[in-house]
C-alpha positions in Angstrom: 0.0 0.0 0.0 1.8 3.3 -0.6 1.8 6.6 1.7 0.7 9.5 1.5 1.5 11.9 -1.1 4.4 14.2 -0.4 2.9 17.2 -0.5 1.1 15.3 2.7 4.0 13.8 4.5 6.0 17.2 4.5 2.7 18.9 6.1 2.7 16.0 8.5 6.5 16.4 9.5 5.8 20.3 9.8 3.3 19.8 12.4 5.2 17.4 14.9 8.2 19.7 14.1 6.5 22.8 15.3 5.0 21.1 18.3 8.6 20.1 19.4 9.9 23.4 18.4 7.3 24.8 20.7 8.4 22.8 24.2 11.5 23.7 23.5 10.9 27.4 22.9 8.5 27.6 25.8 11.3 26.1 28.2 14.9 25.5 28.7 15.6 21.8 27.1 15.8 19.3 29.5 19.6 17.6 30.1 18.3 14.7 27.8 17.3 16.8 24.9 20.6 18.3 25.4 22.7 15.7 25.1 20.9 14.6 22.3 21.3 17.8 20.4 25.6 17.7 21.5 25.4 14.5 19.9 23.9 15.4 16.8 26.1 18.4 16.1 28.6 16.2 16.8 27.5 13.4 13.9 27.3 16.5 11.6 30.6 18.0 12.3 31.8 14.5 11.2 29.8 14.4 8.1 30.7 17.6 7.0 34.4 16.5 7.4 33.9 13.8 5.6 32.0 15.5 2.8 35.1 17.5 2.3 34.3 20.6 3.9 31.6 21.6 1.5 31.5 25.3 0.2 28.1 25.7 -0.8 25.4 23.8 1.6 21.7 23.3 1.2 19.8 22.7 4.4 16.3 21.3 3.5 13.5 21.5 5.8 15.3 23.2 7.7 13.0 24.2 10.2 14.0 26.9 12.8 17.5 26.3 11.7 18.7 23.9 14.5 21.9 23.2 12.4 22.6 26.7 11.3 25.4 27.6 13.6 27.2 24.6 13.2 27.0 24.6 9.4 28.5 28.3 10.1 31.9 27.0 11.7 33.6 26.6 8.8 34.6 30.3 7.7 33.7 29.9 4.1 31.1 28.4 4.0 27.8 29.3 2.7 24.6 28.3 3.6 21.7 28.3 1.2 18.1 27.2 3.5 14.7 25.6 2.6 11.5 24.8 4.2 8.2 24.7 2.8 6.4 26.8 5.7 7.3 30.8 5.0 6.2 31.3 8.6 9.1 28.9 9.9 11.6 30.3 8.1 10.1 34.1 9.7 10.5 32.4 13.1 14.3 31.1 12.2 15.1 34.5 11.7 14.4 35.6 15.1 16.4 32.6 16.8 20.1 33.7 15.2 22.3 36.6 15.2 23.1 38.7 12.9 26.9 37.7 11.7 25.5 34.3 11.0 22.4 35.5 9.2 25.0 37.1 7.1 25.9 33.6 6.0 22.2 32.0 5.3 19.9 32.8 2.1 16.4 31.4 2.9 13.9 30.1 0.1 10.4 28.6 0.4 10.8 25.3 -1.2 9.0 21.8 -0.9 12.4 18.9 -0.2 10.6 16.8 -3.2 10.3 19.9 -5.7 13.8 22.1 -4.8 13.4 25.6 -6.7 17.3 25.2 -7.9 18.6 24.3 -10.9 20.8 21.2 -11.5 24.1 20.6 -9.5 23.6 23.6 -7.9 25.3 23.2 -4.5 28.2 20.8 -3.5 26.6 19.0 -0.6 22.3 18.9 0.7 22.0 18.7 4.1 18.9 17.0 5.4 18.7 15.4 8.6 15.1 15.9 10.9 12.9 15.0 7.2 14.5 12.5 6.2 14.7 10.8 9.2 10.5 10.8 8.9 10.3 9.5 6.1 8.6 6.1 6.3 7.5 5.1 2.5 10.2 3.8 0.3 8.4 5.4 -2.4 9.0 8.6 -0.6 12.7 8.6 0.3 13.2 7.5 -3.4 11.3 10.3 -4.5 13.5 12.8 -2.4 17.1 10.8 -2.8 16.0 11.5 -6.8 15.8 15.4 -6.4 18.6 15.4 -3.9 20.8 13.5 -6.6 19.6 16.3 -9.4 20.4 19.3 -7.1 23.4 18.4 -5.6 26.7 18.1 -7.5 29.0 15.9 -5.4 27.3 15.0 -1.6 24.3 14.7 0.4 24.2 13.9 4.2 21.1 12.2 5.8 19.3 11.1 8.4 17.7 7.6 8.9 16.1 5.9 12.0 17.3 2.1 11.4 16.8 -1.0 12.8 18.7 -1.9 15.6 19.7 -5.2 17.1 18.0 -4.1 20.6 15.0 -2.7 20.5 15.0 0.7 23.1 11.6 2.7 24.5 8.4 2.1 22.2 9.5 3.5 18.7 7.1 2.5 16.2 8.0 -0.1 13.5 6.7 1.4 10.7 8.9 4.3 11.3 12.3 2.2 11.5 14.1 1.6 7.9 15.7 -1.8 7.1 19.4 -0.9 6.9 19.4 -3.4 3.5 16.4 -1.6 2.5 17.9 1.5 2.9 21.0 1.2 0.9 19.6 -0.4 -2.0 17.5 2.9 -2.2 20.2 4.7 -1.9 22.5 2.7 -5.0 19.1 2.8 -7.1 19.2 6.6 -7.4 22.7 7.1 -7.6 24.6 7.3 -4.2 27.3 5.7 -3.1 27.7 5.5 0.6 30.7 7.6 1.5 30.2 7.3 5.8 28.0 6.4 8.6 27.7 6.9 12.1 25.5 5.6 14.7 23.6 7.5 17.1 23.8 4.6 19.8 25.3 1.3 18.3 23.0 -1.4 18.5 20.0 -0.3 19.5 17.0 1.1 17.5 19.2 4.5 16.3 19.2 7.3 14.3 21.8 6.7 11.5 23.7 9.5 9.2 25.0 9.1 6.2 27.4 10.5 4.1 26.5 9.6 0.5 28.7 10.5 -3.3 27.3 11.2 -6.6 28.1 8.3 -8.6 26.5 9.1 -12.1 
């Protein structure tokens, strides 16, 4: 049975996004959330090396612009930003200073339709979508225009299947790490990198994939 329709899933992403946006906004982030975020700045950091230190980044869906400032520590780097919600990329304005606003051009774009021409950027960055993604159908859909827009890499997200299974995370919302791959050769990628959230268990997953046609 296939998903819904993109248009749909990115809606649906928008709203749990905003809603943990929200908690966050409303008050500090508890020690957990914390953590998490030091470790996922961490994961990109790594990426990023990997990727080669990209010049020219695309972060889509990016939201309030969780990963702005640490896109922004390499001095040369800039950072082009979508999301398909005007009003979120309004509200990202308001969380950053100005020096690294200097470095970030915002566009209103859908991840599945990106308003740039081929091979546009050296590397797309897309982590908290991605990682939502449930439909095969879907992630093919988006590793298709990632592969048209971007000229060498792309770094996601992906919650996989772990050996352990930790809390109550939903099935349907963990990829096959097989599964995953494939989709990844089908469209184009080669996988460059990975690194594991917490080894073993039921993880979040980022990947560094290279343009290989």
């Amino acid at each position: 049975m296939s998903g819904p329709p993109p248009s749909k899933v990115e809606l649906e992403f928008a709203r749990h996004h905003d809603q943990e946006h929200a908690q966050v906004c409303r008050q500090p982030a508890p020690r957990r959330l914390r953590l998490s975020f030091w470790r996922d700045e961490q994961m990109v950091r790594n990426a990023l090396k990997v990727a080669g230190e990209p010049g020219l980044v695309l972060d889509v869906a990016c939201g309030a612009g969780r990963f702005w400032p640490v896109l922004a520590e390499h001095a040369n780097r800039v950072i082009l930003a979508a999301d398909p919600s005007p009003d979120m990329l309004e509200h990202a304005l308001t969380h950053h200073g100005g020096a690294l606003l200097k470095r970030v051009k915002t566009f209103p774009s859908s991840a599945f339709t990106i308003g740039l021409s081929a091979n546009a950027v050296d590397c797309i960055f897309c982590l908290q979508l991605f990682r939502h993604i449930c439909a095969s159908e879907h992630r093919l859909a988006l590793l298709r225009e990632f592969h048209r827009v971007s000229r060498d890499t792309v770094i996601v997200s992906v919650q996989i299947e772990g050996r352990f299974k930790i809390g109550h995370s939903s099935q349907h919302s963990l990829a096959g790490k097989a599964d995953v791959e494939a989709e990844f050769r089908q469209t184009g990628f080669a996988v460059l990198w990975y690194q594991d959230f917490v080894p073993g268990f039921a993880l979040t997953r980022v990947y560094v994939l290279r343009k290989t046609g």
